[in-house]
C-alpha positions in Angstrom: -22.7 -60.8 -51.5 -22.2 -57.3 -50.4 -18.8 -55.7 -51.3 -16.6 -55.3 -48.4 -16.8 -51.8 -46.8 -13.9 -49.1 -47.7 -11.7 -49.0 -44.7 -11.2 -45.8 -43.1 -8.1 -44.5 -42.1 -8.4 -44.2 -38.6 -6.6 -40.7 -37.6 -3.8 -40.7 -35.4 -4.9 -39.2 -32.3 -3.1 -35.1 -31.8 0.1 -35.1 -29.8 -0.1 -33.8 -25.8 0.3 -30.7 -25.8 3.9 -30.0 -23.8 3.0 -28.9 -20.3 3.1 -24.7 -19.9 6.0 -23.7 -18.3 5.8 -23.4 -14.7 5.1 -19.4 -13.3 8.3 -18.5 -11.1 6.8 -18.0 -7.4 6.3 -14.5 -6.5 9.4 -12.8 -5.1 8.9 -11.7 -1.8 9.2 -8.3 -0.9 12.2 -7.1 -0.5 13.1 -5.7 3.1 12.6 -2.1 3.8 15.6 0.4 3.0 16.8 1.3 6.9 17.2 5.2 6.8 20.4 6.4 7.9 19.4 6.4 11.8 17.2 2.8 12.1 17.1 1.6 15.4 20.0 -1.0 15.8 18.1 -3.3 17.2 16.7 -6.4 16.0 13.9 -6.7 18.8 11.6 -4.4 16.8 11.5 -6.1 13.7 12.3 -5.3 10.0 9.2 -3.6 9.2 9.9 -1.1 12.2 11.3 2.1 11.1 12.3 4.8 13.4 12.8 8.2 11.8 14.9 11.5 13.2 14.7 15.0 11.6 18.3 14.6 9.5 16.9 12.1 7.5 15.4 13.9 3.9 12.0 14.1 3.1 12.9 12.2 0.0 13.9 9.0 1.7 10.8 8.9 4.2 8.7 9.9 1.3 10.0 6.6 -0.7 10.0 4.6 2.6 6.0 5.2 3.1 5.1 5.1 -1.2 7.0 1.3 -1.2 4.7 -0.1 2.1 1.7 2.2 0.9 1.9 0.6 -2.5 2.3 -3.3 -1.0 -0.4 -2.5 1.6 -3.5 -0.4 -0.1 -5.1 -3.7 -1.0 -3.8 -6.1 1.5 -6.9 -6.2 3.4 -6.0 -10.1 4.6 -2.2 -9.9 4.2 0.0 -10.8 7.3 2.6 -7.9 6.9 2.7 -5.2 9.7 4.6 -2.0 9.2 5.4 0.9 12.1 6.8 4.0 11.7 8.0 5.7 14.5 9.1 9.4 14.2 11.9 11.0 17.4 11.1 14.7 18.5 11.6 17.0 15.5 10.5 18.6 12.7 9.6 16.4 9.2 8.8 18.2 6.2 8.5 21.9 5.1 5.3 24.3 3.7 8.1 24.0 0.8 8.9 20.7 0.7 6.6 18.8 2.7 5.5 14.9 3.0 2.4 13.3 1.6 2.2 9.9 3.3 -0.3 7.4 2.8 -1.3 5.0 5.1 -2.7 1.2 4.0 -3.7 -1.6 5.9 -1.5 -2.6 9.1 0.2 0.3 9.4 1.0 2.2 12.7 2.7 6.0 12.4 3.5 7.5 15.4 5.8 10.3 17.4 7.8 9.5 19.8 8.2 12.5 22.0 6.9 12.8 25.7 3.7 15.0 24.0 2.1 14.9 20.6 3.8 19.2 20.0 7.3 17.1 20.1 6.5 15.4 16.4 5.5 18.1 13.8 5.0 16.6 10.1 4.3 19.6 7.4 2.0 18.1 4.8 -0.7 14.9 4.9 -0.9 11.8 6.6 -3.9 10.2 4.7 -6.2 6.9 4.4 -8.1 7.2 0.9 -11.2 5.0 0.3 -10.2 1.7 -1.2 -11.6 1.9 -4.9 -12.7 -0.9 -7.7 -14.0 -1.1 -11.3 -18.1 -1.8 -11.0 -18.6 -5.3 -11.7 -14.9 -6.0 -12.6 -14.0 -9.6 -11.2 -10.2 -11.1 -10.9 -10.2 -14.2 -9.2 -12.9 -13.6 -7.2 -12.4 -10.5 -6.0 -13.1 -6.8 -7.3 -10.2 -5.0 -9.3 -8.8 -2.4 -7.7 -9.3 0.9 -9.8 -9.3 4.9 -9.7 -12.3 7.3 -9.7 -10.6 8.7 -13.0 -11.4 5.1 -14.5 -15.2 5.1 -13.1 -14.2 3.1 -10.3 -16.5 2.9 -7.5 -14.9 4.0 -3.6 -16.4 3.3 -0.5 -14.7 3.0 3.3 -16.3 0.4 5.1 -13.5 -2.1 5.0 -10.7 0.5 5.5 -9.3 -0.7 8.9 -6.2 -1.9 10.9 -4.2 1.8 10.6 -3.4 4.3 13.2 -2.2 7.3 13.4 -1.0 9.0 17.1 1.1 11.4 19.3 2.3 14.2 16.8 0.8 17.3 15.1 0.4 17.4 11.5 0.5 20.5 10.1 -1.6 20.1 6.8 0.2 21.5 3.6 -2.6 21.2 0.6 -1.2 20.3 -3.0 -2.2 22.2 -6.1 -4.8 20.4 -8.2 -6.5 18.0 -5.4 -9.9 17.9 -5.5 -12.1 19.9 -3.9 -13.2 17.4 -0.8 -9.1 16.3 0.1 -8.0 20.0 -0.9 -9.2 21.0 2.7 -7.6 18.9 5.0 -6.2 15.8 5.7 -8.0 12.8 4.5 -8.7 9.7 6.9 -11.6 7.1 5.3 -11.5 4.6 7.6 -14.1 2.4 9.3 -12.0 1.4 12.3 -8.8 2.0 13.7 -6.4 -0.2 15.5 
């Protein structure tokens, strides 16, 4: 007879891992600051702002960066912003606003002819950019020409910009193709 084979401890199988703690859900943005002089009424919305000529640069200039900031790449978002500016002057060749404009985003003046809004500085739509071959998701990582990134403008859409004059104020150090005027890459407007 054979002798019996050696038993082999059988190995406890590994313990579950504990489940990963659960992400906390996105906060959602945070409503918009209302400038001193927001329309007091609720029929146009919280992402209406209406601006008048007492209000400082610095606060419109912080209203537009926040939206501009949440909208550049929210090409299939739902949020819709307006910015509506009363007769007056906004901005000076000293002091004056550079306001970018993302996706679903409507500025306009509100006087009776576009000479009734003036705005000293820029009102701009840049080309979206993206790292070359840079994935997230599924979908292209937003990047700056600084990092190689590639821009383009077909997709730039859902923005407009009517009834004032903008008096263009260039900043030091741009380059050469946005140092000349105001910049608008877009392939449609609203």
């Amino acid at each position: 007879p054979e002798p019996p084979a050696p038993e082999v401890p059988v190995p406890e199988p590994p313990a579950p891992e504990p489940p990963a703690p659960e992400s906390p859900a996105p906060e959602p943005p945070a409503p918009l600051p209302a400038p001193p002089h927001h329309v007091p009424t609720s029929d146009l919305g919280p992402n209406t702002v209406i601006f008048d000529p007492s209000i400082p640069n610095q606060a419109i200039q912080e209203i537009f960066d926040r939206v501009w900031l949440e909208q550049v790449n929210n090409e299939m978002g739902t949020e819709r912003y307006a910015f509506y500016f009363l007769p007056g002057t906004y901005g000076t060749r000293e002091d004056p606003l550079y306001l970018k404009i993302g996706y679903y985003t409507d500025v306009a003046g509100l006087g009776s002819n576009p000479d009734m809004v003036q705005i000293n500085g820029k009102i701009e739509v840049y080309n979206r950019c993206f790292l070359a071959d840079e994935y997230q998701d599924g979908l292209f990582i937003p990047g700056s020409p600084e990092q190689g990134a590639v821009c383009f403008a077909l997709n730039n859409f859902w923005r407009s910009l009517s009834n004032l004059v903008l008096n263009v104020v260039n900043r030091v150090g741009e380059d050469p193709c946005r140092s000349t005027a105001n910049f608008w890459a877009i392939s449609q407007a609203s």
